[in-house]
PDB file of the backbone (N, CA, C, O) and the ligand in Angstrom, with CONECT records:
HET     ZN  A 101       1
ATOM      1  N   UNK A   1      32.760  71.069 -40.873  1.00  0.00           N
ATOM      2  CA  UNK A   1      33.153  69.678 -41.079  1.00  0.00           C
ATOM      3  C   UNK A   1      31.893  68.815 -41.169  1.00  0.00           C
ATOM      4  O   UNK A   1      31.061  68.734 -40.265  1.00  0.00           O
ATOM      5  N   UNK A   2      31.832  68.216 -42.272  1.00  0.00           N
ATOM      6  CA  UNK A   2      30.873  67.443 -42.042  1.00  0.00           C
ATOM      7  C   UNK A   2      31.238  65.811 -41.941  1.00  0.00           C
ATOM      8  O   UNK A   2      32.284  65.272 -42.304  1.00  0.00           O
ATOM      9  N   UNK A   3      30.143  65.232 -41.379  1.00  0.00           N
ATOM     10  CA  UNK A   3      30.543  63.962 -41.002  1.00  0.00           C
ATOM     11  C   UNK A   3      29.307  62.980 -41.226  1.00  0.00           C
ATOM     12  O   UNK A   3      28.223  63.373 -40.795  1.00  0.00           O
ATOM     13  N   UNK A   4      29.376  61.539 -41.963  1.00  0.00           N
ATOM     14  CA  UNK A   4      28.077  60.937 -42.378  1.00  0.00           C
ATOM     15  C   UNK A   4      27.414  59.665 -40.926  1.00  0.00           C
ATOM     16  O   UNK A   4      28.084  59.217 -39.995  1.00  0.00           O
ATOM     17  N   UNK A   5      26.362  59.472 -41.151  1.00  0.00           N
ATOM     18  CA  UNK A   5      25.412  59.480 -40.428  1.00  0.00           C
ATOM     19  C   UNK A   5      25.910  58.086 -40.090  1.00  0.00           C
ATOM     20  O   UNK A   5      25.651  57.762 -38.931  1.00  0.00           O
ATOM     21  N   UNK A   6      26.590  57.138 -40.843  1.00  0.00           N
ATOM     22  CA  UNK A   6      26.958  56.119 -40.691  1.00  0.00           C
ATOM     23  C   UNK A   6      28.487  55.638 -40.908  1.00  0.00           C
ATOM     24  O   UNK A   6      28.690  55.757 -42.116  1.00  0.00           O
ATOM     25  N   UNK A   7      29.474  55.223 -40.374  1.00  0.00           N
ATOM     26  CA  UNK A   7      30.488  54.896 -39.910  1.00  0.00           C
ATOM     27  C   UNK A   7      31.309  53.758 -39.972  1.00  0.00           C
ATOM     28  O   UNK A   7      31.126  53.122 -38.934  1.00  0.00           O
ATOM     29  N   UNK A   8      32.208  53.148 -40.768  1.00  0.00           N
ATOM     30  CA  UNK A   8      32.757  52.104 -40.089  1.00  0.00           C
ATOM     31  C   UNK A   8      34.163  52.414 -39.312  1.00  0.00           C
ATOM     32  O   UNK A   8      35.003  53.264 -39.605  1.00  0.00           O
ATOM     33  N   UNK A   9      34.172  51.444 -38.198  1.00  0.00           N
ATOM     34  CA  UNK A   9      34.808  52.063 -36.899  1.00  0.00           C
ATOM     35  C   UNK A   9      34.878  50.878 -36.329  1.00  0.00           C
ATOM     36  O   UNK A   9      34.080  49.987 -36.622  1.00  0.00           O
ATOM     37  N   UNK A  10      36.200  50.666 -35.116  1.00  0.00           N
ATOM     38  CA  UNK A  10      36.842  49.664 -34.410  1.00  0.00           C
ATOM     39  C   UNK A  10      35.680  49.804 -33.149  1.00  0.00           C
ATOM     40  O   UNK A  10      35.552  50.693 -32.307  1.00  0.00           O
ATOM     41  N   UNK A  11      35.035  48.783 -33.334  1.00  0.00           N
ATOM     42  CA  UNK A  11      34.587  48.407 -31.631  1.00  0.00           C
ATOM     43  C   UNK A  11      35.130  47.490 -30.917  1.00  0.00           C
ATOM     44  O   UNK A  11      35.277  46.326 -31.289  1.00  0.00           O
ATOM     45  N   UNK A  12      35.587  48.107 -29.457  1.00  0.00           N
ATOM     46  CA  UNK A  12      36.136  47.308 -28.471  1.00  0.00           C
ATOM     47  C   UNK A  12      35.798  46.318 -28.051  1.00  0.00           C
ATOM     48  O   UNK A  12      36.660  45.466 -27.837  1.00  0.00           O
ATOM     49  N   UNK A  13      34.059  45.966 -27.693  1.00  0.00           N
ATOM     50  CA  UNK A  13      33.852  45.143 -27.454  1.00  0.00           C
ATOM     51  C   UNK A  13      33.446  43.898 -28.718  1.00  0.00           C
ATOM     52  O   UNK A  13      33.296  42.717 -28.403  1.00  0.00           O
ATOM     53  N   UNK A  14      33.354  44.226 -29.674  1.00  0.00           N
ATOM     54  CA  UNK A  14      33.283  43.452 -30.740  1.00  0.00           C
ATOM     55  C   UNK A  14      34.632  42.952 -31.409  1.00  0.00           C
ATOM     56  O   UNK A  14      34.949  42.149 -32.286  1.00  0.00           O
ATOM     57  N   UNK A  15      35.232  43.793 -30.590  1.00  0.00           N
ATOM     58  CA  UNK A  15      36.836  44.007 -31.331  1.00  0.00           C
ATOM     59  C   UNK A  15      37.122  43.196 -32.795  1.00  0.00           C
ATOM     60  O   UNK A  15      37.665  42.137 -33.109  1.00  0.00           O
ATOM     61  N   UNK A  16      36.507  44.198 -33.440  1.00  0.00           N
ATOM     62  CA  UNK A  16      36.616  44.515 -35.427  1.00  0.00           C
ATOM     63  C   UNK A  16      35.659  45.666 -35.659  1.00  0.00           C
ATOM     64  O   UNK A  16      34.834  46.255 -34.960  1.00  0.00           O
ATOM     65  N   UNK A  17      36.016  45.744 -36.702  1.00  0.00           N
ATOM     66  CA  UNK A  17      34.901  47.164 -37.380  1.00  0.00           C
ATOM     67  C   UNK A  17      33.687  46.890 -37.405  1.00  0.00           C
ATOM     68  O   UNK A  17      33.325  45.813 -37.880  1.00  0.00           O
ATOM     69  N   UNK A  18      32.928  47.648 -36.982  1.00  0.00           N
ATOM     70  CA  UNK A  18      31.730  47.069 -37.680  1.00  0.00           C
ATOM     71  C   UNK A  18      31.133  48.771 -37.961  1.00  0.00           C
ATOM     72  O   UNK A  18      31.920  49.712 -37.862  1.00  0.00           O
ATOM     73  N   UNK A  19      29.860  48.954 -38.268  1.00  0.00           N
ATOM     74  CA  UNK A  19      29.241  49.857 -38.750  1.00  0.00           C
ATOM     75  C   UNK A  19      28.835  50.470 -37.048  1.00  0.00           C
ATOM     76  O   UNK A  19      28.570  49.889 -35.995  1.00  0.00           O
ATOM     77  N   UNK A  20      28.960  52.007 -37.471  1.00  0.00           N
ATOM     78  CA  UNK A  20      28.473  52.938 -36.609  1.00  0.00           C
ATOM     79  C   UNK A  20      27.831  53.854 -36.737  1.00  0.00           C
ATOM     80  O   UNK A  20      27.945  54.489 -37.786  1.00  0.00           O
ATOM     81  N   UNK A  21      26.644  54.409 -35.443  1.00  0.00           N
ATOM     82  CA  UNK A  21      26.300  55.434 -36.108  1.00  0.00           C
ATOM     83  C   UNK A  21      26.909  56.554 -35.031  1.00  0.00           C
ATOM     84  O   UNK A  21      27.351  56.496 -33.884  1.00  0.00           O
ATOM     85  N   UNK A  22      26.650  57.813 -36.216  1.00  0.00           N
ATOM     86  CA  UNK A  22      27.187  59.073 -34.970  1.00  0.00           C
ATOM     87  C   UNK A  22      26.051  60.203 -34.632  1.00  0.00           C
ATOM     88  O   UNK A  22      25.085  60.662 -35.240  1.00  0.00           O
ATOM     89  N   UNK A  23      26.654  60.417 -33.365  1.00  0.00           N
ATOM     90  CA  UNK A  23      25.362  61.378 -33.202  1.00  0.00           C
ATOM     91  C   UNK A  23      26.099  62.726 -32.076  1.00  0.00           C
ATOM     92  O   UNK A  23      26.984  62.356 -31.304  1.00  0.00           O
ATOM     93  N   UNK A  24      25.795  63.795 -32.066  1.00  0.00           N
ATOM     94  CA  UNK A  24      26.354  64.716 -31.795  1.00  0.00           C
ATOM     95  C   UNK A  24      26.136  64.912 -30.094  1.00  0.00           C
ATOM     96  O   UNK A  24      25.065  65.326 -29.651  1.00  0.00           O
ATOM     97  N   UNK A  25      27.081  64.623 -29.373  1.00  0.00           N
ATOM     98  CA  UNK A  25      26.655  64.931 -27.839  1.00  0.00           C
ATOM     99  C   UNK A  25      26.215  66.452 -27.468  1.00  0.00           C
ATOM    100  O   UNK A  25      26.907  67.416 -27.795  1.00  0.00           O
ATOM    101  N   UNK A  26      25.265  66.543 -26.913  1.00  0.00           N
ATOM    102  CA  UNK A  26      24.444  67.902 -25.992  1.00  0.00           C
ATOM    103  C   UNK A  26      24.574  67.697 -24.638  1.00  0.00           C
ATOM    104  O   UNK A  26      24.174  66.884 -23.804  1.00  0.00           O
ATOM    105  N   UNK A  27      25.438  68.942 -24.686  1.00  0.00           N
ATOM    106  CA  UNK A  27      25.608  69.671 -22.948  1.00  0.00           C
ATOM    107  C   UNK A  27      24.692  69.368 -22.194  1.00  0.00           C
ATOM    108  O   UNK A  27      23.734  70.031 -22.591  1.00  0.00           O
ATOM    109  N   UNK A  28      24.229  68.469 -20.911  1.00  0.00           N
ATOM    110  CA  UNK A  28      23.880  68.191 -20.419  1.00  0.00           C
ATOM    111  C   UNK A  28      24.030  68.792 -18.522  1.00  0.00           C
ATOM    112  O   UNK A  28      25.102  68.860 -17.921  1.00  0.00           O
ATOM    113  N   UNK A  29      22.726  69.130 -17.962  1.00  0.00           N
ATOM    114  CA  UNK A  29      22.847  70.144 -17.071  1.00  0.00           C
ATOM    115  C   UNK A  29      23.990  69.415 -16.022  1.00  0.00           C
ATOM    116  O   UNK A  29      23.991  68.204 -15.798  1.00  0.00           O
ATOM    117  N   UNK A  30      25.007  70.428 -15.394  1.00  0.00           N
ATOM    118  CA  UNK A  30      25.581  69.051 -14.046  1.00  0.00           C
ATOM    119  C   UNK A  30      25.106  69.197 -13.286  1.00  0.00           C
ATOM    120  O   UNK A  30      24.694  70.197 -12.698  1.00  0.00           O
ATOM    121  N   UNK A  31      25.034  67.392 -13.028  1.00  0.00           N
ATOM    122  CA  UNK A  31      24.466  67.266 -11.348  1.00  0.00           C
ATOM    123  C   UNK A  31      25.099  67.968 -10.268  1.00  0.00           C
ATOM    124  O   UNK A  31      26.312  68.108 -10.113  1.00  0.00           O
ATOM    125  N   UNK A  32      24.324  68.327  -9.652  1.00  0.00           N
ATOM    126  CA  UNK A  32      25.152  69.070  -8.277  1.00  0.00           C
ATOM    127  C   UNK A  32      26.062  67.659  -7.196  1.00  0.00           C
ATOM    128  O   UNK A  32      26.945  67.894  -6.371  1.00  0.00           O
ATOM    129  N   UNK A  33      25.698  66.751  -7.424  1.00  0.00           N
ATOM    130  CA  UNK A  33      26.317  65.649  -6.588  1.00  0.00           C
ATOM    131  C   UNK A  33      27.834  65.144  -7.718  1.00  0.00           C
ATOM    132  O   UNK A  33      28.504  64.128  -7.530  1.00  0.00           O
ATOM    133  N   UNK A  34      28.019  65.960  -8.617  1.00  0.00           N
ATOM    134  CA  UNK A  34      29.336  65.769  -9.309  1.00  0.00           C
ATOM    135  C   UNK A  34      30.908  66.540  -8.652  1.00  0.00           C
ATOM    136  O   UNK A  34      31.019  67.760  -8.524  1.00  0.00           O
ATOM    137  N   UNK A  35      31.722  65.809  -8.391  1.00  0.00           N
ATOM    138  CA  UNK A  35      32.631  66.592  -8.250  1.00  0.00           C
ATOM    139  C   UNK A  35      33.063  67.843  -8.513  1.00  0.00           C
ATOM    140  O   UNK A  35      33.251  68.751  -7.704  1.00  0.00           O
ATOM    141  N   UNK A  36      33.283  67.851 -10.262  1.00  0.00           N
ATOM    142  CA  UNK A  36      33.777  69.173 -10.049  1.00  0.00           C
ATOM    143  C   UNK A  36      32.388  70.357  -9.569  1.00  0.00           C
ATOM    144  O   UNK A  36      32.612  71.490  -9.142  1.00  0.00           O
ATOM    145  N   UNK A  37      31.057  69.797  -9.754  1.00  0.00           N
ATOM    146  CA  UNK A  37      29.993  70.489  -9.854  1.00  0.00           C
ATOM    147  C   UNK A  37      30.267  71.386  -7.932  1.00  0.00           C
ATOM    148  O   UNK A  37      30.231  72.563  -7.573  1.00  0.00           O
ATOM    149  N   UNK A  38      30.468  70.329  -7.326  1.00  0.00           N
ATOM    150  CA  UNK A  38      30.653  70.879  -5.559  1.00  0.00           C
ATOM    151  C   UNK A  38      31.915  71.689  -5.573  1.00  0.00           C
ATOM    152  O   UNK A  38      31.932  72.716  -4.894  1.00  0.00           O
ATOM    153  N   UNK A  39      33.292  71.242  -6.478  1.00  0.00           N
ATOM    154  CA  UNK A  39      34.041  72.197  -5.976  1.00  0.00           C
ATOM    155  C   UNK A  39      33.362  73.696  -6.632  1.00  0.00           C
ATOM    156  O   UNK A  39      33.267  74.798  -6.093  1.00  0.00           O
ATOM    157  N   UNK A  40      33.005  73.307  -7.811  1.00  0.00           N
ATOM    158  CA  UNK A  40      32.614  75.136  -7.839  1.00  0.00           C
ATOM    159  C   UNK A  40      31.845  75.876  -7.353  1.00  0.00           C
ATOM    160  O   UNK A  40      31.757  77.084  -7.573  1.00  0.00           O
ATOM    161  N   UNK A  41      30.898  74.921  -6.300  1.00  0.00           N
ATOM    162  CA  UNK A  41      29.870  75.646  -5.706  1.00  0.00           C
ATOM    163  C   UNK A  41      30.869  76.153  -4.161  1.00  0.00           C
ATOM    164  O   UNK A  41      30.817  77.268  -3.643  1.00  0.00           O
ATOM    165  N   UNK A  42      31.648  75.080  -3.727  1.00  0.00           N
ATOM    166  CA  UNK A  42      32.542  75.468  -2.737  1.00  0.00           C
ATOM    167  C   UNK A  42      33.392  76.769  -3.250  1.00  0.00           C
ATOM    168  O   UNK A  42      33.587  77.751  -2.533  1.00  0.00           O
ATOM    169  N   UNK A  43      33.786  76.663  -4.357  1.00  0.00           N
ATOM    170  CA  UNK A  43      34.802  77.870  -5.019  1.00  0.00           C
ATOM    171  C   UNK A  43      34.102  79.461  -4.872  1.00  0.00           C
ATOM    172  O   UNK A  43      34.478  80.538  -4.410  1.00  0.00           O
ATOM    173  N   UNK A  44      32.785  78.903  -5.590  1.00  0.00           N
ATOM    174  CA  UNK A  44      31.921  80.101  -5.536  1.00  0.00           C
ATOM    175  C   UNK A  44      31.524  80.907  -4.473  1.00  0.00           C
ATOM    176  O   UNK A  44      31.266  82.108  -4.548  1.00  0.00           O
ATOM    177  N   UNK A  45      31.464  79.847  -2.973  1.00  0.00           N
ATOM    178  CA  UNK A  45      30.832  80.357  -1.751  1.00  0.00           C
ATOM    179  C   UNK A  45      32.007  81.407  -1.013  1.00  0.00           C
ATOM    180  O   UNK A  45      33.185  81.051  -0.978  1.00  0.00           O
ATOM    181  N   UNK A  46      31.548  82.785  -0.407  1.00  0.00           N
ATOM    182  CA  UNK A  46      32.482  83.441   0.350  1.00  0.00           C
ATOM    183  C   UNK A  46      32.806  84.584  -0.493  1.00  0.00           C
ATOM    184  O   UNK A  46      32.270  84.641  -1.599  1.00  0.00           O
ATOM    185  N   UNK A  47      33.652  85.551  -0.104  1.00  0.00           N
ATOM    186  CA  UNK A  47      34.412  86.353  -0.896  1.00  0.00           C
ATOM    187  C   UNK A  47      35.000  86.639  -2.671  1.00  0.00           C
ATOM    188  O   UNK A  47      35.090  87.537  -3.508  1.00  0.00           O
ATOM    189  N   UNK A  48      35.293  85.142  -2.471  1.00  0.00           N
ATOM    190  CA  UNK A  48      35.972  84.817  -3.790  1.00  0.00           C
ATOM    191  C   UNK A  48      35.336  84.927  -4.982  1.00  0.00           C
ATOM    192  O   UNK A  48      34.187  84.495  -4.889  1.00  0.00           O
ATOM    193  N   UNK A  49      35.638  85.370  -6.183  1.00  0.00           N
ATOM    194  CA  UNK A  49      35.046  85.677  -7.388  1.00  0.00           C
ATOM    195  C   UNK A  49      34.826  84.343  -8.259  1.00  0.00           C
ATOM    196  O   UNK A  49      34.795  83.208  -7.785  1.00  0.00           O
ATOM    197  N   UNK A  50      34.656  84.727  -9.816  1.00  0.00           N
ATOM    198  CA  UNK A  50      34.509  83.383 -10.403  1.00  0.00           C
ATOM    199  C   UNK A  50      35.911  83.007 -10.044  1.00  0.00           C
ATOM    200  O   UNK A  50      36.867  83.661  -9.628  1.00  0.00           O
ATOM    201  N   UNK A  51      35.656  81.213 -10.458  1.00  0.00           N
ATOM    202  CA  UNK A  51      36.658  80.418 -10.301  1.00  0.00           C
ATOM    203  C   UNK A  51      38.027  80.370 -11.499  1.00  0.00           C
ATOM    204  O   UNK A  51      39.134  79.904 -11.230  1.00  0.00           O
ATOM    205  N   UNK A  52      37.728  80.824 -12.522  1.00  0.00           N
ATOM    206  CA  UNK A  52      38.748  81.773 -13.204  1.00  0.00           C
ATOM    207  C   UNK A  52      38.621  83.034 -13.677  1.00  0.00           C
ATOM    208  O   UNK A  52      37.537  83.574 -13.895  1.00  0.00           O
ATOM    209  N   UNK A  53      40.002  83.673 -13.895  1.00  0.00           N
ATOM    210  CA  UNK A  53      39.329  84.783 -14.848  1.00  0.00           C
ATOM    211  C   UNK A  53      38.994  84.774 -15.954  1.00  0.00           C
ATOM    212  O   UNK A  53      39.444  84.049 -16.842  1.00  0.00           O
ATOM    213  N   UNK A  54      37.899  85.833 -16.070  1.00  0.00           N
ATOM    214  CA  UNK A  54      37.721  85.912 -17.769  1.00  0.00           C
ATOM    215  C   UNK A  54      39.044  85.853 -18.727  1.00  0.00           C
ATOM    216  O   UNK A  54      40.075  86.420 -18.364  1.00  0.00           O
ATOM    217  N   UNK A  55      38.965  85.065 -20.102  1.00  0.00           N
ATOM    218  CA  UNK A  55      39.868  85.076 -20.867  1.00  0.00           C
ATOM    219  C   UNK A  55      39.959  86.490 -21.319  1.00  0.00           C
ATOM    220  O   UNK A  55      39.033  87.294 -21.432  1.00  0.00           O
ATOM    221  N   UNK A  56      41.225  86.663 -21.559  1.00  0.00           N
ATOM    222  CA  UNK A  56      41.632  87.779 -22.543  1.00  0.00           C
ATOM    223  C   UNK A  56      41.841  87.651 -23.453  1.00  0.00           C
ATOM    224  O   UNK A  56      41.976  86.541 -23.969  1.00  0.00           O
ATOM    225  N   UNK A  57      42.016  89.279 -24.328  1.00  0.00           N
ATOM    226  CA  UNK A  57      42.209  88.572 -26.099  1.00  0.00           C
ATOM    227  C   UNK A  57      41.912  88.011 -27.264  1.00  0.00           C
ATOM    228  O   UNK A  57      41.136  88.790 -27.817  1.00  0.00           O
ATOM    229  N   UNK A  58      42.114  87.024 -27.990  1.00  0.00           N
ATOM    230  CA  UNK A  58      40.875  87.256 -29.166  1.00  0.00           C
ATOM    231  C   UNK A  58      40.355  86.425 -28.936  1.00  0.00           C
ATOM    232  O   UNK A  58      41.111  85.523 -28.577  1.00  0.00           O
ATOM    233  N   UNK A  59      38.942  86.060 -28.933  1.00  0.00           N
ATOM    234  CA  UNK A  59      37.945  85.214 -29.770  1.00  0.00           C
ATOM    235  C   UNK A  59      38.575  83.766 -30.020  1.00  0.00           C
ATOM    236  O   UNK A  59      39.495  83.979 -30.809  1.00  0.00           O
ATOM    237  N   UNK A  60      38.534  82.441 -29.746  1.00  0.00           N
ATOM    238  CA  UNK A  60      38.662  81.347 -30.663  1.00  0.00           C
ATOM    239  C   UNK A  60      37.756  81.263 -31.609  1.00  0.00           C
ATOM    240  O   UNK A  60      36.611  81.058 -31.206  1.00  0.00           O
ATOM    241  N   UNK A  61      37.929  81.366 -32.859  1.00  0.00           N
ATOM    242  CA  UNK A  61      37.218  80.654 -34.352  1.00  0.00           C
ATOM    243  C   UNK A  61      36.803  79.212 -34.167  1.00  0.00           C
ATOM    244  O   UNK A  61      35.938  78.765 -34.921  1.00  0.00           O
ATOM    245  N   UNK A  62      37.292  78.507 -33.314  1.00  0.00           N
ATOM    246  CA  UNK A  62      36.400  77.474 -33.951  1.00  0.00           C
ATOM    247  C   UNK A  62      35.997  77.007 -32.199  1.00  0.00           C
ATOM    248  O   UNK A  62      36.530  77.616 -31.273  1.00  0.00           O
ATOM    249  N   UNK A  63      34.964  75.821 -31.941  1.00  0.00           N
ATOM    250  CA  UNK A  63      34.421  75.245 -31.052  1.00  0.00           C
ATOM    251  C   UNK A  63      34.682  73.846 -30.743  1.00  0.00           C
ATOM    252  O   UNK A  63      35.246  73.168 -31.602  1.00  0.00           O
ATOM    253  N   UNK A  64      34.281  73.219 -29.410  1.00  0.00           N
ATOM    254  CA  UNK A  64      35.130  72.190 -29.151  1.00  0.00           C
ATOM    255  C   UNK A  64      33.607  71.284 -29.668  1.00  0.00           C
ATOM    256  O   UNK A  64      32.479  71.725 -29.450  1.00  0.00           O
ATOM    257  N   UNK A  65      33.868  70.075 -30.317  1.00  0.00           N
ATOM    258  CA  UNK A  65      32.520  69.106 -30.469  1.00  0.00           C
ATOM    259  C   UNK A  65      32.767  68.258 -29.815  1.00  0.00           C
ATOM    260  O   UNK A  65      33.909  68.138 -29.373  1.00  0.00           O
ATOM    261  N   UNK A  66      31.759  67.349 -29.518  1.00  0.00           N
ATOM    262  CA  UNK A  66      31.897  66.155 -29.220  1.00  0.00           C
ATOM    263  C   UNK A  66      31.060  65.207 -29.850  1.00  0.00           C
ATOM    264  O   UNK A  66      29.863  65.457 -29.708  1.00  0.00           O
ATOM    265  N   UNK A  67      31.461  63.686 -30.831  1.00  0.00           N
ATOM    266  CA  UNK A  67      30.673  63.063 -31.281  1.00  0.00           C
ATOM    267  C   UNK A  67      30.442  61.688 -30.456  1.00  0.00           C
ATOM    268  O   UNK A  67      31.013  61.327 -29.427  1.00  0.00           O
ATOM    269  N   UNK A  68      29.574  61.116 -31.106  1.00  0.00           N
ATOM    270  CA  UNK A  68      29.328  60.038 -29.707  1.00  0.00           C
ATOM    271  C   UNK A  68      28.933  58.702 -31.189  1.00  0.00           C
ATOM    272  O   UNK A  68      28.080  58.898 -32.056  1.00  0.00           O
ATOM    273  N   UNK A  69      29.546  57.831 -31.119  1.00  0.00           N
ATOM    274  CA  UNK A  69      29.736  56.316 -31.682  1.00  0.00           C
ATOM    275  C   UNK A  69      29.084  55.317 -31.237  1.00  0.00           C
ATOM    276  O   UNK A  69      29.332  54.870 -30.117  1.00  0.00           O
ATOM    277  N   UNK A  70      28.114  54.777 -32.045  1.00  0.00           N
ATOM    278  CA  UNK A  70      27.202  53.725 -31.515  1.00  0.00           C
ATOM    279  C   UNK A  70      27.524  52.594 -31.914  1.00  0.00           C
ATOM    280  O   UNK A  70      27.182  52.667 -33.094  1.00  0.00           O
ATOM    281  N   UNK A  71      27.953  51.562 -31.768  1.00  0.00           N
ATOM    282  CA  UNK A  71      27.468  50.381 -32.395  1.00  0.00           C
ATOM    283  C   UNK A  71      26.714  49.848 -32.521  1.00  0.00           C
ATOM    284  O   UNK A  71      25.938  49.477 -31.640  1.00  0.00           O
ATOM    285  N   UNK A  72      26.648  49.541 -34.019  1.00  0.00           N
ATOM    286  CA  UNK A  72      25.177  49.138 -34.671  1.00  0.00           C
ATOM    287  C   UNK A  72      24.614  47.391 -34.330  1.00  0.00           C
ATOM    288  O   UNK A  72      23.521  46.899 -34.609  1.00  0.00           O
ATOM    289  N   UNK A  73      26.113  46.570 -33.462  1.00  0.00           N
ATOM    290  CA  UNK A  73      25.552  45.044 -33.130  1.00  0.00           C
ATOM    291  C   UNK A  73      25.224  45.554 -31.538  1.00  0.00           C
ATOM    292  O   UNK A  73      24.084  45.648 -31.083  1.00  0.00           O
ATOM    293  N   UNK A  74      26.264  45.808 -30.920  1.00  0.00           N
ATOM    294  CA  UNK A  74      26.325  45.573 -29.356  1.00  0.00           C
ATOM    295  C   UNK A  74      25.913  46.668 -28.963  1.00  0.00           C
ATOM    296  O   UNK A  74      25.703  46.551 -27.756  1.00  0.00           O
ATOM    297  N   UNK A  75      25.609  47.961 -29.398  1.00  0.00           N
ATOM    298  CA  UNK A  75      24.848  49.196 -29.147  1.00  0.00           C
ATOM    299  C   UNK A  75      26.176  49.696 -27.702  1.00  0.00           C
ATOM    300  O   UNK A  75      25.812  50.287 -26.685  1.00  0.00           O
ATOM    301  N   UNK A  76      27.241  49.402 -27.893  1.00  0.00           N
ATOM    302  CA  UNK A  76      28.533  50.189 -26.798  1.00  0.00           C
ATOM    303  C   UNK A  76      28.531  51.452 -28.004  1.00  0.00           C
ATOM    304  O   UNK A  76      28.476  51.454 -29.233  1.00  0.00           O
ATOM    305  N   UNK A  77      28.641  52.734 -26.709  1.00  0.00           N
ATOM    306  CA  UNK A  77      29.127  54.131 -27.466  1.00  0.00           C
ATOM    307  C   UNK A  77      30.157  53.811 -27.421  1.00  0.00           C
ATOM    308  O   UNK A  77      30.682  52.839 -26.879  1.00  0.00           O
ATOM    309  N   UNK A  78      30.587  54.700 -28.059  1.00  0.00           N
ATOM    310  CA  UNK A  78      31.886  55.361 -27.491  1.00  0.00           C
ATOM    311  C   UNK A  78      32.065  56.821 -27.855  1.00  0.00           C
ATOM    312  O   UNK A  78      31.389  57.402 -28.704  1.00  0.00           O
ATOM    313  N   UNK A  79      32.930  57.302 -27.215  1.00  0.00           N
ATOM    314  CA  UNK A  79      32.967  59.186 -27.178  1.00  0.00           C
ATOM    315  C   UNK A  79      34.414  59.415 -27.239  1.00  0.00           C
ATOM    316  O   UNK A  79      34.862  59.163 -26.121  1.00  0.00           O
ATOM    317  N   UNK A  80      35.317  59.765 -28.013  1.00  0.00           N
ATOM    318  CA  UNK A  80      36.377  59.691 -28.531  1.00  0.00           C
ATOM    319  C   UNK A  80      36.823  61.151 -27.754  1.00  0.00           C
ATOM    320  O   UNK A  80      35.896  61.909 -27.470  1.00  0.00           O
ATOM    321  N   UNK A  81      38.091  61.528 -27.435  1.00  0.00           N
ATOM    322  CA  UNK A  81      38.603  62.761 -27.518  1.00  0.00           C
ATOM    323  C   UNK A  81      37.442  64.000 -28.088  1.00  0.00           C
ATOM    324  O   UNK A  81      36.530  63.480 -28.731  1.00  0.00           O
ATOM    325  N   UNK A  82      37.332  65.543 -27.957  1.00  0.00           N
ATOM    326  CA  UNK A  82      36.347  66.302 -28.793  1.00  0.00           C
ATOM    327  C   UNK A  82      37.269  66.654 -29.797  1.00  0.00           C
ATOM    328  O   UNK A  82      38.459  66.516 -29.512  1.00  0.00           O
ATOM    329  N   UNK A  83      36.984  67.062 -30.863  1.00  0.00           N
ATOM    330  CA  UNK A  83      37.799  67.558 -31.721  1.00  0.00           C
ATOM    331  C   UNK A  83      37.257  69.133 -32.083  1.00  0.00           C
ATOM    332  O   UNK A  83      36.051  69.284 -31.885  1.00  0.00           O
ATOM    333  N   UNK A  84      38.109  70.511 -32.666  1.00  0.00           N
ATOM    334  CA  UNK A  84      37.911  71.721 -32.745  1.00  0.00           C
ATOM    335  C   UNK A  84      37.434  71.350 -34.551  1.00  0.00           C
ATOM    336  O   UNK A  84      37.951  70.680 -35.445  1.00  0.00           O
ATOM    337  N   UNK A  85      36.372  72.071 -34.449  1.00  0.00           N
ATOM    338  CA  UNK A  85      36.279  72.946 -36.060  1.00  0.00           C
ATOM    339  C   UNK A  85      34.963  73.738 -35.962  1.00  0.00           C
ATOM    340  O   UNK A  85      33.912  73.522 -35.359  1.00  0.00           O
ATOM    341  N   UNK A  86      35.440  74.852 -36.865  1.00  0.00           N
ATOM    342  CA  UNK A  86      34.185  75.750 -36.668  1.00  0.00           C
ATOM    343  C   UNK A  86      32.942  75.417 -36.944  1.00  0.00           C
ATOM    344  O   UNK A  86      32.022  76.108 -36.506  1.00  0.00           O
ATOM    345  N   UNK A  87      32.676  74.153 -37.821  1.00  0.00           N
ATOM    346  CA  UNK A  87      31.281  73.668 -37.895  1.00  0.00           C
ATOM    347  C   UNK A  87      31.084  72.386 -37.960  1.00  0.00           C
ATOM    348  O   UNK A  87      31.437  71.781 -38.972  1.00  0.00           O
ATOM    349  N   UNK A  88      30.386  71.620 -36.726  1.00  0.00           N
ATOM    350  CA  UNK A  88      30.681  69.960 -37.317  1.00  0.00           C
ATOM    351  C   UNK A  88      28.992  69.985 -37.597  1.00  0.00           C
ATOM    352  O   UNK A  88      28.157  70.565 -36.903  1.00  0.00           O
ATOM    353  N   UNK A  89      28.798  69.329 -38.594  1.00  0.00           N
ATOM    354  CA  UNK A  89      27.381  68.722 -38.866  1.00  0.00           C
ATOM    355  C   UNK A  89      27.812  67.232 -39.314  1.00  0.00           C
ATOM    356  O   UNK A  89      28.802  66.764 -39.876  1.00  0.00           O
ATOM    357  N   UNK A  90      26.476  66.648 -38.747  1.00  0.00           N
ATOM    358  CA  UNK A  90      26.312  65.128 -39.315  1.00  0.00           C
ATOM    359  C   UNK A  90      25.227  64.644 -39.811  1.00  0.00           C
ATOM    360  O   UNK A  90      24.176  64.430 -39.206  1.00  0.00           O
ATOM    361  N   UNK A  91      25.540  64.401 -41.293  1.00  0.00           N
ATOM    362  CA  UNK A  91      24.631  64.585 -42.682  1.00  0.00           C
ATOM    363  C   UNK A  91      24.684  63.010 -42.733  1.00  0.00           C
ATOM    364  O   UNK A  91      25.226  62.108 -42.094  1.00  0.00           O
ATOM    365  N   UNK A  92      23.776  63.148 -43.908  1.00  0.00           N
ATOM    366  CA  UNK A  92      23.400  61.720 -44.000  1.00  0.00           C
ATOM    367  C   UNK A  92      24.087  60.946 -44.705  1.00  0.00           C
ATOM    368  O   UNK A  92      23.784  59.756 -44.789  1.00  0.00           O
TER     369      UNK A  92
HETATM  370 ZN    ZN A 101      30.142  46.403 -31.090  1.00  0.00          ZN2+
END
């Protein structure tokens, strides 16, 4: 999927369209002072194995993205739902 570098899109705080840009969010390490980050370290501690099991079965084809929405007056992101497709790039 490709997607262009520039956008028009509803901003909330501008509330009307104005121009956006997009840019692709990167996994970012979790803090250990994050919620779910402690329950899994609590999950992890003791006996107990990982906190789920491995999936079974086939493979998903495609990957979850996440894009991230700038506004180009008031500079508010925004980060919408992720959406699945096997390839998002954002071209110019
Ligand atoms: Zn705005």
């Amino acid at each position: 999927m490709h997607k262009p570098r520039k956008i028009k899109r509803y901003c909330p705080k501008c509330k009307k369209h104005t121009v956006h840009s997009v840019d692709k969010v990167k996994k970012k390490k979790a803090s250990e002072l994050k919620q779910g980050q402690r329950r899994f370290r609590r999950v992890m501690r003791g006996y107990r194995g990982f906190p789920r099991p491995k999936p079974e079965g086939r493979e998903k084809t495609t990957r979850r993205a996440n894009l991230k929405y700038t506004c180009t007056k008031c500079k508010k992101s925004i980060q919408p739902p992720s959406l699945r497709a096997k390839k998002v790039e954002v071209s110019e």
